[in-house]
C-alpha positions in Angstrom: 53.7 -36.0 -150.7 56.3 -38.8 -150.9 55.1 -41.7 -149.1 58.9 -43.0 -147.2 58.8 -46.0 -146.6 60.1 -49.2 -144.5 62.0 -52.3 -145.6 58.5 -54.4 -146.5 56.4 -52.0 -146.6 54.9 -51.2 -149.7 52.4 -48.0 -151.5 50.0 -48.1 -153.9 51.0 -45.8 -157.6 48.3 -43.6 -159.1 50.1 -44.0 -162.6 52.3 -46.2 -165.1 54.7 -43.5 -166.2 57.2 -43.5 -163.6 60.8 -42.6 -162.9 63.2 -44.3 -160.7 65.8 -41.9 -159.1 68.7 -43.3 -157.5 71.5 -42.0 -155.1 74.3 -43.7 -153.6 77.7 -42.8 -151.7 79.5 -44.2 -154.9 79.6 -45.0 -158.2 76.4 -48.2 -158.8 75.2 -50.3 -161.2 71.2 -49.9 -162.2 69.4 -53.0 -163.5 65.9 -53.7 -163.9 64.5 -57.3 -164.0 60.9 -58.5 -165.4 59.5 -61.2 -163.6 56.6 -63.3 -163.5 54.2 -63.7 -160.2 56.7 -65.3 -158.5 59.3 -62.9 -159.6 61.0 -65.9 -161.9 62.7 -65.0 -164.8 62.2 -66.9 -168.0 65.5 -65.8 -169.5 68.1 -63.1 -170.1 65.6 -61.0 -172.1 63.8 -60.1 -168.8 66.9 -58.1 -167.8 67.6 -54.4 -168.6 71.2 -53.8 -167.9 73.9 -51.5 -169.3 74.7 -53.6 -171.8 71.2 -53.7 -173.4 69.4 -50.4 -171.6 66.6 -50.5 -173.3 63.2 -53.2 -172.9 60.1 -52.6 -173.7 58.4 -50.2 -171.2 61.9 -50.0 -169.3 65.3 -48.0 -169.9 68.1 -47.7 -167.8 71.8 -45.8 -167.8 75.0 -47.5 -169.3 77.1 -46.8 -167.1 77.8 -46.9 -163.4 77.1 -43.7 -161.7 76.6 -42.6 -158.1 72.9 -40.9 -159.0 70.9 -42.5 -162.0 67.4 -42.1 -163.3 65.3 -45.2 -164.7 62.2 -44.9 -167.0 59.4 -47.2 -166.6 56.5 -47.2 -168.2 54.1 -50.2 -166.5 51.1 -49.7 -169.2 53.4 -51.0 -171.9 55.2 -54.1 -170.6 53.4 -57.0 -171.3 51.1 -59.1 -169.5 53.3 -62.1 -168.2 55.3 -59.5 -166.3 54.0 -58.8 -163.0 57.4 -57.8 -161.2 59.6 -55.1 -161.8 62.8 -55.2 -159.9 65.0 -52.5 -159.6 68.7 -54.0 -158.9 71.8 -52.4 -157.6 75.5 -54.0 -158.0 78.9 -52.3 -157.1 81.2 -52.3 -159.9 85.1 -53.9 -159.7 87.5 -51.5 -160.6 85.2 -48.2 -160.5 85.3 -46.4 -157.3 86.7 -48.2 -154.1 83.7 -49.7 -152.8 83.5 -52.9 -152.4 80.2 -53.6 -150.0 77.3 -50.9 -149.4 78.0 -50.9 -146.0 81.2 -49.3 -146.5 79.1 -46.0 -147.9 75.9 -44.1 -147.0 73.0 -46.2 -147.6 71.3 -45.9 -151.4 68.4 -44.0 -151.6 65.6 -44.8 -153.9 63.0 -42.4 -155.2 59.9 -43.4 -157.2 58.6 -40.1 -159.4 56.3 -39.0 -161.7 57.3 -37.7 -165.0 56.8 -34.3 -163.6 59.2 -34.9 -160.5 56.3 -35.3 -158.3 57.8 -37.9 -155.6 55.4 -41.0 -155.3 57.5 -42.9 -152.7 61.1 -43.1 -151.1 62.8 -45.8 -149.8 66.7 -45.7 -147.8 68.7 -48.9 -147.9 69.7 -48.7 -144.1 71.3 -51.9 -142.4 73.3 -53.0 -145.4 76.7 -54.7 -144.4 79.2 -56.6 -147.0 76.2 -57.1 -149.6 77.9 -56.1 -153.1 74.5 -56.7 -154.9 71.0 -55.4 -154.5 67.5 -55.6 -154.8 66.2 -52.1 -153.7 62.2 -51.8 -154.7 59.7 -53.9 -157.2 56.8 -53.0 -158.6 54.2 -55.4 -158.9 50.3 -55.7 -160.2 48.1 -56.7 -157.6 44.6 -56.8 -158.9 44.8 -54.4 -161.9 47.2 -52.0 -160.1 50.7 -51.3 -159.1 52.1 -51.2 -155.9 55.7 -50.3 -155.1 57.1 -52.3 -152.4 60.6 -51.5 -150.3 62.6 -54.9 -150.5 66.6 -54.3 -149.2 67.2 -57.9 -150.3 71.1 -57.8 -150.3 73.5 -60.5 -151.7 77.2 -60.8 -150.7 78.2 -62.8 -153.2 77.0 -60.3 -156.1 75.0 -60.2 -159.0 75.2 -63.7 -160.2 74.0 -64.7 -156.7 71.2 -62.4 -157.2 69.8 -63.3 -160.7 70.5 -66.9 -159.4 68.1 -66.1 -157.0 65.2 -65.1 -159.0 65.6 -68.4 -161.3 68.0 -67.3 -164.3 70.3 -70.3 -165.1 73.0 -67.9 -166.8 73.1 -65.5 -163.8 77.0 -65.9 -164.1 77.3 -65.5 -167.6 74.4 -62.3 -167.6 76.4 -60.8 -164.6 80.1 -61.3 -166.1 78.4 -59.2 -169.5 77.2 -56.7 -167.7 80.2 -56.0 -166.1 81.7 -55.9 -169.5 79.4 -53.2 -170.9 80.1 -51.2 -166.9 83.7 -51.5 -168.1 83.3 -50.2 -172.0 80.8 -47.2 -170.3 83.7 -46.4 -168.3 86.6 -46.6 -171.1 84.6 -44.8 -173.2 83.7 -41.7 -170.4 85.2 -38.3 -171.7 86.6 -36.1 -168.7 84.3 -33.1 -168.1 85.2 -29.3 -168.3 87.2 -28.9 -165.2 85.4 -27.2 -162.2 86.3 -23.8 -160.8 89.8 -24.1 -158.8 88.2 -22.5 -155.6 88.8 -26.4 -154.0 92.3 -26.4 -154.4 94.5 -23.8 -153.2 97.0 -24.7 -155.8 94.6 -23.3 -158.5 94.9 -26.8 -159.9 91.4 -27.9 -161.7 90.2 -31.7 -160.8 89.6 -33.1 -163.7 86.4 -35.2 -163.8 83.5 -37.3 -165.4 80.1 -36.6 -165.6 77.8 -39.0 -164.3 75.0 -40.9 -166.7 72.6 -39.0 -168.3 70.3 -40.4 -165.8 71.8 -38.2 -163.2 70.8 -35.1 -165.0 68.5 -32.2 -162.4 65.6 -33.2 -161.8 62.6 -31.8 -164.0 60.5 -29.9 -160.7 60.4 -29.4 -157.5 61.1 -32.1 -154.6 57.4 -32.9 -153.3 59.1 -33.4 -149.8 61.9 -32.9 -147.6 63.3 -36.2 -148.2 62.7 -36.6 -151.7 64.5 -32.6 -151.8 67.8 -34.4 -150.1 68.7 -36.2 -153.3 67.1 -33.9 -156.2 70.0 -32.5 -157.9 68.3 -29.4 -158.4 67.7 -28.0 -155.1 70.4 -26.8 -152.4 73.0 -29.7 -151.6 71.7 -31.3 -148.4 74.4 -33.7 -148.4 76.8 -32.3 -145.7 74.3 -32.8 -143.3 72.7 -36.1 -144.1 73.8 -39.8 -143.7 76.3 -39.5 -146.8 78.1 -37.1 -145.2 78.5 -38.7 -142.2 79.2 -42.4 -143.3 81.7 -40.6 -145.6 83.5 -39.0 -143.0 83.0 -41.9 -140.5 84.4 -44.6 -144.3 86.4 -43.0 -146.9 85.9 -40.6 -149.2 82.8 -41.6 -151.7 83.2 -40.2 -155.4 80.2 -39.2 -156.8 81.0 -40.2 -160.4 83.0 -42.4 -162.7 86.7 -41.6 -162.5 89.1 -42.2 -165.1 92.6 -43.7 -164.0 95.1 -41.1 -162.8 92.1 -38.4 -162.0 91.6 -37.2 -158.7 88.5 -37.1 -157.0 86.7 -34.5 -155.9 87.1 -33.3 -152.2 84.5 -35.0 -149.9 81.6 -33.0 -148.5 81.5 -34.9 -145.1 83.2 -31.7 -143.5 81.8 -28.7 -145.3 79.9 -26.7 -142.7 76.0 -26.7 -142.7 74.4 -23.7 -143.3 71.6 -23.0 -140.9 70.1 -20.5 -142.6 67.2 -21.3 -143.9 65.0 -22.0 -146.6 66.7 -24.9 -147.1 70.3 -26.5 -145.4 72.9 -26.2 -147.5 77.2 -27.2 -147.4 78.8 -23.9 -147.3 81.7 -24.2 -149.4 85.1 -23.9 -148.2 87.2 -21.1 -149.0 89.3 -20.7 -151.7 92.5 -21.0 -149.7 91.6 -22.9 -147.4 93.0 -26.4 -147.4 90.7 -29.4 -147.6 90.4 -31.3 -144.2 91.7 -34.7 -144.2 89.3 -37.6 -144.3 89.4 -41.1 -142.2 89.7 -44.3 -144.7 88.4 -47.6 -143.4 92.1 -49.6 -142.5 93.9 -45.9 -141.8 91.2 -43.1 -140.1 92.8 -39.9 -139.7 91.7 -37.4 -136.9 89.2 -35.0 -137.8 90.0 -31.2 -138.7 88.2 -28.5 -137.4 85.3 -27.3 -139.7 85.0 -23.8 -140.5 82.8 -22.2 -137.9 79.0 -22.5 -139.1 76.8 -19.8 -139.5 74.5 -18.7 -136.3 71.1 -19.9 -136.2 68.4 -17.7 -136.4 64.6 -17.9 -135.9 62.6 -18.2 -138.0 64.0 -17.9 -141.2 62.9 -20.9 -142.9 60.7 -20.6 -145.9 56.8 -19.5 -145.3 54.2 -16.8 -145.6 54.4 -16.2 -141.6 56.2 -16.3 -139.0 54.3 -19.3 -137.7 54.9 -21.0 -140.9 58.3 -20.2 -140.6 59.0 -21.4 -137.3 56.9 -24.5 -138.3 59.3 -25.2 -141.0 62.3 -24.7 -139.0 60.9 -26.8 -136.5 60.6 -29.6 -139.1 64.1 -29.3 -140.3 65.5 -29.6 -137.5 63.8 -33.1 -136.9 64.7 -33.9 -140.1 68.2 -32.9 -139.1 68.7 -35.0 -135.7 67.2 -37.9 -137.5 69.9 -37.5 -140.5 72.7 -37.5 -138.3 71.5 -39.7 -135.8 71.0 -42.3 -138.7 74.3 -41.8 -140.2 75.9 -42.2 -136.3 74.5 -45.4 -136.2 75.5 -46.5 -139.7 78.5 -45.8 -139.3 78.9 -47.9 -136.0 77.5 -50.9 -137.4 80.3 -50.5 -140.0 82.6 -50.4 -137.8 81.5 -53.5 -135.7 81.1 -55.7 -138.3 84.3 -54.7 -139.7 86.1 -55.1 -136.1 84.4 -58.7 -136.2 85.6 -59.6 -139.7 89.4 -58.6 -139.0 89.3 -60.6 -136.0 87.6 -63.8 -138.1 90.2 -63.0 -140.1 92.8 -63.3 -137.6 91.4 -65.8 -135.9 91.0 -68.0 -138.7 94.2 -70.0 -139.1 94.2 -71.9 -136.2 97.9 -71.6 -135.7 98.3 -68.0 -135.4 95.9 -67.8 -132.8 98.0 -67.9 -130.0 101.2 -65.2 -130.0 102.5 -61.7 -130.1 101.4 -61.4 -133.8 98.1 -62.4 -133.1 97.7 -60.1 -129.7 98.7 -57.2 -132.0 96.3 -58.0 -134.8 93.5 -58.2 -132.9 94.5 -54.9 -130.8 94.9 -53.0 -134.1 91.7 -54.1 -135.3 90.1 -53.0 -131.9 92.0 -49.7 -132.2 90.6 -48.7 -135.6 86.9 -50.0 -134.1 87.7 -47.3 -131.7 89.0 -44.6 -133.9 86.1 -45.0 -136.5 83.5 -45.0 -133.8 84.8 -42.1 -132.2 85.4 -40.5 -135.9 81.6 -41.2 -136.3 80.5 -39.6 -132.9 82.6 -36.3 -133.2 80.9 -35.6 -136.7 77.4 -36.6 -134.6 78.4 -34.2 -131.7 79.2 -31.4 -134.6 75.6 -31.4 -136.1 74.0 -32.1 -132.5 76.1 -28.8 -130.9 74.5 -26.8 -134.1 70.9 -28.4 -133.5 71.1 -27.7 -129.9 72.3 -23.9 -130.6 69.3 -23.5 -132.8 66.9 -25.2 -130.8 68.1 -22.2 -128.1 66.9 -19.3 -129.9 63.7 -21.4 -131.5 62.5 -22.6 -128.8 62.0 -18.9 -127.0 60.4 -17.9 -130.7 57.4 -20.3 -130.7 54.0 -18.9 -130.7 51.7 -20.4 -128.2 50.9 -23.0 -130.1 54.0 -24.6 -130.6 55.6 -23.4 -127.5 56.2 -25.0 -123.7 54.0 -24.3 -120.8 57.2 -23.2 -118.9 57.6 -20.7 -122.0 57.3 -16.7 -121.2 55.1 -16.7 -124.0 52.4 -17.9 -121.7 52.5 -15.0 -119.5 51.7 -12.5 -122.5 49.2 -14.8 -123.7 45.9 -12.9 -125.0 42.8 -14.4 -127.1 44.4 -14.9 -130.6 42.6 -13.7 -133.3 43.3 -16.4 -135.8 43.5 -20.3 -136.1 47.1 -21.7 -135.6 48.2 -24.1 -138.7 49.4 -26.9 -135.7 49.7 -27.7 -131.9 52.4 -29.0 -129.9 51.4 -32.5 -128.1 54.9 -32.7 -126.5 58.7 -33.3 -127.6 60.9 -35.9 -128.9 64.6 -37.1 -128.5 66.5 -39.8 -129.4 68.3 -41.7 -126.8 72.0 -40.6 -128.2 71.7 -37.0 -127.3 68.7 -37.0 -124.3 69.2 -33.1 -123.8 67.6 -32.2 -127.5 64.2 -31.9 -127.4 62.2 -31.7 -130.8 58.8 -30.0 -130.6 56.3 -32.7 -131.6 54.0 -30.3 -134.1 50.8 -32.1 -135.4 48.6 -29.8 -138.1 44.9 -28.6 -137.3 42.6 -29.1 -137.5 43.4 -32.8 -136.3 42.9 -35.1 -139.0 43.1 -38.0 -136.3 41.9 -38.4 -132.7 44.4 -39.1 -130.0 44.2 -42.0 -127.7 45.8 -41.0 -124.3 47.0 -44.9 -123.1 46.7 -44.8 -119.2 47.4 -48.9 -118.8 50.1 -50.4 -116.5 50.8 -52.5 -119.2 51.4 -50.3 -121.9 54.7 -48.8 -120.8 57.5 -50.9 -120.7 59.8 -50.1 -117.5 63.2 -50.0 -117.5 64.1 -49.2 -114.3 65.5 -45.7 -113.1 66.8 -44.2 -116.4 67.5 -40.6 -117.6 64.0 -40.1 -119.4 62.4 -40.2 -115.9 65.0 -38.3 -114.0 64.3 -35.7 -116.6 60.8 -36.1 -115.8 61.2 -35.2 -112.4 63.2 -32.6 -112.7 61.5 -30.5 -115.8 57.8 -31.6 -114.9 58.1 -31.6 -110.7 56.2 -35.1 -111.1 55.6 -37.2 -108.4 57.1 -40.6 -110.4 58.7 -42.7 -108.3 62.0 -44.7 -109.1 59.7 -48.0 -109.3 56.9 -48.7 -112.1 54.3 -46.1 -111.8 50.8 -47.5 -110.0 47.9 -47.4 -112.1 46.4 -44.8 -110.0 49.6 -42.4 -111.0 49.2 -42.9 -114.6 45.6 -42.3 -114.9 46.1 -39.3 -112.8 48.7 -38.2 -115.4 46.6 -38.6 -118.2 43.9 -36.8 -117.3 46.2 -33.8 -116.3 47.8 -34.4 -119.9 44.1 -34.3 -121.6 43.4 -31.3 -119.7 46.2 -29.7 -120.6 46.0 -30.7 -124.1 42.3 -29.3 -124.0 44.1 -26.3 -122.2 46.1 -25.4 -125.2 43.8 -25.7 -128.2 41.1 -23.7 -126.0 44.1 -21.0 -125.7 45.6 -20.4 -129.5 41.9 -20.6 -131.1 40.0 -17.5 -131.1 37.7 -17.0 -128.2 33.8 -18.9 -128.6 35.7 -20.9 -132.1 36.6 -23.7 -129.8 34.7 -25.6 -126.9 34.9 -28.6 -124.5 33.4 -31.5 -124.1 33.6 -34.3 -121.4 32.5 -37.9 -121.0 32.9 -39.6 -117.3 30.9 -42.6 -117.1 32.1 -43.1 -113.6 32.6 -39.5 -111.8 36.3 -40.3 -111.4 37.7 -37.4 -113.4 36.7 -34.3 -111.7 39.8 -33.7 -109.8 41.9 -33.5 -112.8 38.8 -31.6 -114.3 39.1 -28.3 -112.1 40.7 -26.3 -113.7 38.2 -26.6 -116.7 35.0 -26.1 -114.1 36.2 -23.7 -111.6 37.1 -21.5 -114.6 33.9 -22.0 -116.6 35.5 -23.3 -119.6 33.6 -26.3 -118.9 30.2 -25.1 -118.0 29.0 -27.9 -115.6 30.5 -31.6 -114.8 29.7 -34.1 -117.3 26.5 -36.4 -116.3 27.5 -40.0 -114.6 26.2 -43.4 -115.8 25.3 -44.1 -119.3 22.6 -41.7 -119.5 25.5 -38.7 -119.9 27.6 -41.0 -122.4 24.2 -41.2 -124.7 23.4 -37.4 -124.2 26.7 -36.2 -125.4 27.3 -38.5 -127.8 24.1 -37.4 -129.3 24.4 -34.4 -129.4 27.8 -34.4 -131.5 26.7 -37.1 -134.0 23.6 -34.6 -134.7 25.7 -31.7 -135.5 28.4 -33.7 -137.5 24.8 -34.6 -139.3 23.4 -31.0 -139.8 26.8 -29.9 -140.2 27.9 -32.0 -143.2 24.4 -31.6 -144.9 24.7 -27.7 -144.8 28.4 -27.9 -146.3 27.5 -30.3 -149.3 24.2 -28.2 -149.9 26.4 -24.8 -149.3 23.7 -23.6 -146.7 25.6 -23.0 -143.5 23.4 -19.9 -142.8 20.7 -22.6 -142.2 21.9 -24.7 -139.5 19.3 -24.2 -136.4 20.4 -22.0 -134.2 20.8 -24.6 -131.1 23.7 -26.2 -132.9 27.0 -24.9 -132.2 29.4 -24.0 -134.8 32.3 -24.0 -133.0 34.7 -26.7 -133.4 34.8 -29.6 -130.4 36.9 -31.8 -128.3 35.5 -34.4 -127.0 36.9 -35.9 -124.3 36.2 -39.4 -123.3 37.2 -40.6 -119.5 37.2 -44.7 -118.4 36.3 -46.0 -121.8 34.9 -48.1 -122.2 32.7 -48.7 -119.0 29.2 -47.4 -119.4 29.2 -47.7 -123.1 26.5 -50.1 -125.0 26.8 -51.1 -128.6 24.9 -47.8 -129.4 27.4 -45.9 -128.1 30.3 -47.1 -129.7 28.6 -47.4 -132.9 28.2 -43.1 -132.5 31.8 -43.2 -131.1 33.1 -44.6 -134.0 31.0 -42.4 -136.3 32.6 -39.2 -134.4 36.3 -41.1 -134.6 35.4 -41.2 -138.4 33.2 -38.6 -139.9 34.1 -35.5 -136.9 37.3 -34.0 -137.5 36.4 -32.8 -141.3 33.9 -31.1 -139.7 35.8 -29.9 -136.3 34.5 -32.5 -133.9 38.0 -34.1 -132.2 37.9 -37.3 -130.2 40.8 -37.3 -127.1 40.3 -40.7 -125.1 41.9 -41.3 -122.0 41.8 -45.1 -121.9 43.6 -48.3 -121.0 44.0 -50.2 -124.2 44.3 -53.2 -122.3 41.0 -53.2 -120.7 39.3 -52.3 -124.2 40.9 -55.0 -125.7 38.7 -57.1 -123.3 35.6 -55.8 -124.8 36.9 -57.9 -128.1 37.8 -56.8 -131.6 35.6 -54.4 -132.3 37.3 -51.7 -131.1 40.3 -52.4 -133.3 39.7 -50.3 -136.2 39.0 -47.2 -133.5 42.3 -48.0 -131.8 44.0 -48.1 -135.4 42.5 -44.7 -136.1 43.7 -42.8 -133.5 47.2 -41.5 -132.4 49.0 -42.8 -129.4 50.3 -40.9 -127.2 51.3 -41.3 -123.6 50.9 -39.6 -119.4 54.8 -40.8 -119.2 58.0 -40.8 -121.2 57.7 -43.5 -123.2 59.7 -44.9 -126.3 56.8 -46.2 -129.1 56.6 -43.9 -131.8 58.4 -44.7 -134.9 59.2 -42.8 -137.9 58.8 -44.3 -141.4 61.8 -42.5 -143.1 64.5 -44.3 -141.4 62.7 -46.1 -138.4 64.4 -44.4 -135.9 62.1 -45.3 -132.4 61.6 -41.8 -130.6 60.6 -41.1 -127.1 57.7 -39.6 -126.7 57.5 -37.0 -123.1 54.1 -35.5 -122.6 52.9 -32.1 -123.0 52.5 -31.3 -118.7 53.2 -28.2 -117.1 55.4 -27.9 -114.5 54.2 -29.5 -111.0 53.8 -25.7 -109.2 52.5 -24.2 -111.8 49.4 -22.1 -112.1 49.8 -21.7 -116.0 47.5 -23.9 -117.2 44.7 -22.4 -114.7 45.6 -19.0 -115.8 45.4 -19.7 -119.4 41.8 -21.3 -119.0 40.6 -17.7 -116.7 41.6 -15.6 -119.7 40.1 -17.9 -122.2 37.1 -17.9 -119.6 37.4 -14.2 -119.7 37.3 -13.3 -123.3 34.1 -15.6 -124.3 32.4 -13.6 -121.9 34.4 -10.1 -123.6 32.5 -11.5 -126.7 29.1 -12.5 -125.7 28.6 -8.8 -124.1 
């Protein structure tokens, strides 16, 4: 699976034989530098540009292009060369970019040979930058590492190789500017296109992009590697291109030749909702293309054809639940698209609104006057108009999302769907394993009504770490996250910073119902419960479990139940993982339970000795390939006092939180998501009757 990653953040490379894949919103430059360990080159022959493509171990395209592909073999460079730069420059006189922040943000893919995507990296936050460095490869140790660098230079490609210690980066960058413009002399116009785009009938004549943009040779190995592989559905219309298009100017996706037109911008196709995959739906053939907003001149936006109507459940997959699993995914993948390119695009526009009125203001006698008054409220009226360009595409894909998310979210199995879903009242024993498990929803603080189910696989490759400390959620102050709270969960949070005794409260009902859940989609006796309470504080929150007899008895106070418990579970993670390396699960001893276990640890960690943590640790590790879970309910706070050895258990296990709370961050384009908790509603019974029929077929099964 494609590793995405973050500016600085970098991923280790399980071969030499890569490919470099490269999308932009317009036509780019693709250079490749060989440095040493400090990434200093000795001299022009340590650059690969289009006007010599080819060095040893690297080759790269001739011409500028909006998509290229670079070779790179790492096994045969030589051994001073521990840095491989990958480099992007905007051409003069090709296209009509002249920053990357005028554009949707590059993309960079690192591939096998067979398409297999290694890692990804997007080039968000770029401004009036004209030159690039986008990723390096380096040797660390014996191996190579890709690394996600965004190093941007507004002064171009001489400031760049400047940079990294050539002494004729103005001559090197003035000849490969040369060779761009002999590529682009030289390009011969493709067979025209079908004339369904223009209701004339007229073709558009066109060039074809560097042979580096050919399709790719397999299959996207994720979503976001899928978005710029030539050969699967077009994804554009509905990702950040599209939208910083529509919000910038029209971005050509190839070399044109003077006089040519280009081709009609996808910003405003339609998405198609239907899945496997989201896909423009082409205009008609008479139907006239929409106008698009320039930077300088926007133009108001025309009314897309009407999209298609959601339905659920048509997304790729072998089931239903797979379906609805992968629907569920796109549609995150969707809000974070457009959300991304919404924010894009109004950083554009504020550091363009700022520049015009530098601009203005810079002449110290026009600063005062009529003409100045007008130039600064023209700028401030195309801030407006690009801004408000940028949120009525974002209010487009947001009214689809939230029509779609209206006929998912009444489609989820239990697993994956609300307590305050009707699904719960039908509920019966299921007979098979669910392939994930809602732990709550997420939004993004531009459109708070859209709630994305927050699915994480089973069986849970990591614990979760339920953080009940004061200190752990930063408060705001009355804000719509709460007030949503109150209103969806009948919570008894207050307008001021929730006591310590509230949240811990919380979090026990959220482990509870967590426990709840995962006792309810797995089949009945495949699934048990487990509780540690050093201190007897938790069996308020734990009725629901005991009164039912999910939970056969009250876990044991004092350290003498922590050391029982924990005993227990390391010994069967022991037999357990002897009988699956020896194949002998028929001859486990008949006192050790097979089903799978969460364990649920309460006021960590008082009442725990170094024993203890060592066989907590060994659970957090070694448990879940062998169905043993860990769910603490913890103030991170308080086990930092206990010092640094409980660090790497922290590390290991998922945060999540009794309150809405903004802290978890996605790696593709670091969006920060809030988090809202998986708790039924206040006056609900649901979660007790869920736990009585669970109670009701184990005992259906042991008669």
């Amino acid at each position: 699976m494609t590793a995405e990653l973050v500016r600085g953040q970098n991923h280790a490379l399980d071969r030499t034989r890569v490919e470099i894949r490269i999308t932009a919103g317009g036509p780019v430059v693709a250079a490749v530098t060989l440095g040493d360990q400090q990434g200093r080159l000795p001299g022009t022959e340590a650059v690969a540009h289009p006007g010599v493509p080819r060095r040893t171990g690297i080759e790269v395209p001739r011409q500028a292009a909006a998509e290229h592909r670079l070779a790179v073999d790492l096994g045969a460079l030589p051994d001073s060369v521990h840095r491989v730069s990958v480099l992007l420059a905007l051409p003069t006189g090709i296209g009509a970019l002249t920053a990357f922040g005028a554009a949707a943000p590059p993309s960079v893919q690192v591939t096998g040979l067979d398409g297999t995507g290694l890692a990804g990296y997007t080039l968000t936050g770029l401004g009036a930058e004209s030159a690039v460095v986008a990723v390096e490869l380096y040797r660390r140790a014996g191996a190579w590492k890709v690394r996600a660098v965004g190093q941007g230079y507004a002064d171009g490609l001489a400031a760049l190789l400047r940079d990294q210690g050539l002494p004729q980066a103005a001559e090197l960058a003035a000849e490969i500017e040369e060779a761009v413009g002999r590529g682009h002399a030289r390009a011969v116009p493709a067979p025209a296109p079908a004339a369904a785009n223009r209701p004339d009938g007229h073709t558009r004549p066109r060039h074809p992009a560097s042979d580096s943009a050919a399709p790719a040779a397999g299959p996207a190995a994720s979503p976001a590697a899928s978005e710029h592989d030539p050969s699967a559905p077009d994804l554009s219309a509905h990702g950040p291109s599209a939208h910083a298009a529509s919000a910038h100017g029209p971005a050509p996706s190839a070399p044109m030749t003077e006089g040519a037109t280009p081709p009609a911008p996808s910003a405003h196709a339609p998405v198609d909702y239907r899945h496997p995959k989201r896909r423009s739906t082409p205009a008609p053939a008479t139907a006239p293309q929409p106008p698009v907003g320039v930077p300088g001149d926007p133009a108001p936006l025309a009314s897309p054809p009407t999209p298609s109507l959601p339905v659920a459940g048509d997304a790729a997959g072998w089931s239903m639940e797979e379906r609805l699993y992968n629907q569920v995914w796109g549609m995150f993948e969707d809000l974070t698209r457009s959300v991304a390119a919404y924010r894009s695009a109004s950083d554009f526009a504020e550091s363009r609104l700022e520049q015009e009125l530098d601009t203005a203001l810079a002449d110290p006698r026009d600063r005062l006057g009529t003409a100045a008054d007008a130039a600064r409220a023209a700028a401030r009226d195309r801030h407006a108009a690009l801004v408000a360009q940028a949120r009525a595409a974002l209010d487009r894909d947001l009214a689809q999302l939230a029509a779609e998310s209206e006929v998912v979210e009444p489609a989820l199995p239990p697993a994956f769907a609300r307590w305050d879903s009707p699904v719960w009242q039908v509920h019966r024993t299921a007979q098979d394993r669910p392939m994930a498990l809602r732990l709550g929803d997420l939004h993004l603080p531009e459109v708070l009504d859209l709630r994305i189910p927050m699915l994480v696989r089973l069986p849970l490759e990591r614990g979760l770490w339920i953080d009940c400390g004061p200190d752990a959620h930063a408060w705001r102050g009355p804000d719509p996250d709460r007030s949503y709270a109150r209103r969806e969960l009948g919570s008894a949070l207050t307008d001021g910073p929730p006591d310590e005794a509230e949240l811990r409260r919380l979090s026990l009902e959220t482990a509870v119902a967590i426990a709840a859940r995962m006792l309810a989609v797995h089949p009945a006796g495949e699934f048990a419960v487990q509780v540690i309470d050093p201190g007897g504080t938790a069996l308020p929150a734990l009725a629901p479990l005991l009164e039912t007899g999910v939970l056969p008895a009250a876990p044991v106070p004092g350290a003498q139940g922590v050391a029982a418990v924990l005993e227990g579970l390391t010994r069967r993670v022991d037999l357990v993982q002897m009988a699956v390396r020896s194949r002998a699960a028929d001859a486990l001893p008949p006192d050790v339970d097979t089903a799978d276990q969460l364990l649920i640890v309460h006021d960590f960690p008082h009442g725990f000795d170094d024993r203890a943590l060592t066989r907590l640790r060994y659970l957090a590790d070694e448990g879940p390939a062998v169905g043993v879970h860990l769910l603490m309910v913890a103030d991170r706070a308080q086990a930092r006092e206990y010092g640094p050895v409980l660090d790497p258990l922290w590390r290991s296990l998922l945060r999540i939180t009794p309150v809405p709370d903004a802290h978890l961050a996605d790696p593709w384009v670091g969006h920060v998501w809030t988090y809202e908790p998986p708790l039924a509603p206040r006056a609900s019974q649901v979660v007790r009757q869920v736990l009585g029929r669970v109670a009701e077929a184990r005992r259906g099964r042991r008669s």
